[in-house]
C-alpha positions as CSV (number, residue, x, y, z in Angstrom):
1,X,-51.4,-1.3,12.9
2,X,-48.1,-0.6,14.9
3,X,-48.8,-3.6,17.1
4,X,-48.3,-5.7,13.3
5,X,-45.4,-3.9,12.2
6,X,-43.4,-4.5,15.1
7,X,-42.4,-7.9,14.9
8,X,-41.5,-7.2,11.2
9,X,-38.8,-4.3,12.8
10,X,-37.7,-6.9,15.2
11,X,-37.1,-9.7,12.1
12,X,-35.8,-7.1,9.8
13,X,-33.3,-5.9,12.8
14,X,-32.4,-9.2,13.3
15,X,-31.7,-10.4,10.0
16,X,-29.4,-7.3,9.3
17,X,-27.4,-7.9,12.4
18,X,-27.0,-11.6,11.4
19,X,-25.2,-10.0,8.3
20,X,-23.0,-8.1,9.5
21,X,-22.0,-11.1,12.0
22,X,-21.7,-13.6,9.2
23,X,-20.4,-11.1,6.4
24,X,-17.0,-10.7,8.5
25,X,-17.0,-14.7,8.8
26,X,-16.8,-15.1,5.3
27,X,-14.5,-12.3,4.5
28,X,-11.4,-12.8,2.8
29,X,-8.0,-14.0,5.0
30,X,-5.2,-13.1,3.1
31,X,-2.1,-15.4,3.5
32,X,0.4,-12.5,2.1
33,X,-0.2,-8.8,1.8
34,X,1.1,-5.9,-0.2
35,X,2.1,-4.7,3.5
36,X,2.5,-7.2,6.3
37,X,1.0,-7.3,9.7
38,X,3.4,-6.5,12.7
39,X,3.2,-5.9,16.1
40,X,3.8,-2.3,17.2
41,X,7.1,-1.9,18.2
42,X,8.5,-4.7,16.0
43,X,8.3,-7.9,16.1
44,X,11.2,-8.0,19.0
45,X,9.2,-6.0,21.0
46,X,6.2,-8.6,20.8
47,X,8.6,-11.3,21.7
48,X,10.0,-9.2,24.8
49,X,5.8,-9.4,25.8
50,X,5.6,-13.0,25.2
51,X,9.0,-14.0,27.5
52,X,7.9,-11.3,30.1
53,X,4.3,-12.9,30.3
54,X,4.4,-16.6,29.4
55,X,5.3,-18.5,32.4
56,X,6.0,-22.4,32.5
57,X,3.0,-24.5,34.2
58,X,4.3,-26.1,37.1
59,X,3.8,-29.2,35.5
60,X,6.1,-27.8,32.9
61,X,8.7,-27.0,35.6
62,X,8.2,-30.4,37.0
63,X,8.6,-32.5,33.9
64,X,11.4,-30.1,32.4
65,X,9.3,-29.0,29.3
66,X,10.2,-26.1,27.6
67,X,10.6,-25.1,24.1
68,X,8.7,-23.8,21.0
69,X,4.9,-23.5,20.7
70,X,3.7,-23.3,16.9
71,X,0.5,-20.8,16.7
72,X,-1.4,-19.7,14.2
73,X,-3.9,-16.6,14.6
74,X,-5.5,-13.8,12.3
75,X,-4.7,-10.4,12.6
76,X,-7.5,-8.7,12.3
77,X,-8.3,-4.9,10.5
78,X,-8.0,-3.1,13.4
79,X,-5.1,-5.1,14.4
80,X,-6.8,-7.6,17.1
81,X,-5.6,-10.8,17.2
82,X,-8.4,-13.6,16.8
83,X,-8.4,-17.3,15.9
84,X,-5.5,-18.4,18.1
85,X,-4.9,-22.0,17.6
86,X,-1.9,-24.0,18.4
87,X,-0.6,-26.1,15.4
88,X,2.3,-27.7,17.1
89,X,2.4,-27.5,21.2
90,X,4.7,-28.8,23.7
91,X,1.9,-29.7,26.5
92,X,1.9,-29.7,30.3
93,X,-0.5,-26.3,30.0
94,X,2.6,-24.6,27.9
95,X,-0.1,-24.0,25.0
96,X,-2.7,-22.9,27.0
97,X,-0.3,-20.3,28.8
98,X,0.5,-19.1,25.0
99,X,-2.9,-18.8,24.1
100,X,-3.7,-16.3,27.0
101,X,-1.0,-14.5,26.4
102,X,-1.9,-13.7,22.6
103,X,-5.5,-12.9,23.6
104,X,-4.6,-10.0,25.8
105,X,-1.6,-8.8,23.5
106,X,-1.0,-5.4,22.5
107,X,-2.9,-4.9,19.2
108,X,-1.0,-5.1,16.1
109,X,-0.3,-2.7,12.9
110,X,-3.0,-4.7,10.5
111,X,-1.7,-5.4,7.0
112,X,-2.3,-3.6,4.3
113,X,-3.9,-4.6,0.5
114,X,-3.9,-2.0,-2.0
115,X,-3.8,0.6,0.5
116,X,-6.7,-0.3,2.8
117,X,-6.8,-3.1,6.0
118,X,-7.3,-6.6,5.5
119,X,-7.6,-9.8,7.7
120,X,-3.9,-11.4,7.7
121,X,-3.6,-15.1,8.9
122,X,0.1,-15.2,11.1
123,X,1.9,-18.0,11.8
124,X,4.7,-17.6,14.3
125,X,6.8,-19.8,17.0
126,X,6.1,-18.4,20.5
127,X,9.4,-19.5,23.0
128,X,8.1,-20.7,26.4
129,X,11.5,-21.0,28.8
């Protein structure tokens, strides 16, 4: 009898982490918030981060290209940053470099609806000199 209930334990453990995977995944991203997302320290601080680890690709140096790189990420409840994507890049590895930067970047205060975290979507322009 235990022998036939354990593949049932296995599906039923499967199917309830499956949940919880998807039920993030389809939870709401809120574009505005009752209180925003920001980076701890301010958002000064955060760019002090970027400039201090972003460095130009040598190709970068090579060709001359520097400027703004246009990301867009979520900030997530517990203030993790997630979804990186670059909506408007200057090349030569420069997005790339902004990318890894983000992913390791201090976490951020999450915003706030009606009192509790929620999942913010951030755009922001990210300086690579």
């Amino acid at each position: 009898m235990i022998k036939s209930l354990f593949p049932c334990f296995i599906f039923g453990f499967l199917c309830l982490f499956t949940q919880k995977i998807s039920a993030q995944s389809t939870e709401t991203i809120y574009k505005m918030t009752e209180q925003a997302p920001a980076p701890k320290g301010g958002l000064s601080s955060f760019y002090n981060y970027t400039e201090d680890n972003i460095k130009r690709t040598p190709a970068a140096k090579q060709k001359g290209i520097k400027g703004q790189v246009f990301v867009q990420f979520i900030v997530e409840k517990d203030g993790t940053l997630s979804n990186i994507k670059v909506i408007k890049g200057i090349g030569a590895g420069c997005d790339e470099e902004v990318i890894k930067c983000l992913k390791n970047a201090p976490h951020w205060q999450p915003g706030k609806q009606k009192g509790k975290p929620v999942r913010v979507q951030q755009t922001l322009a990210i300086a690579v000199r």
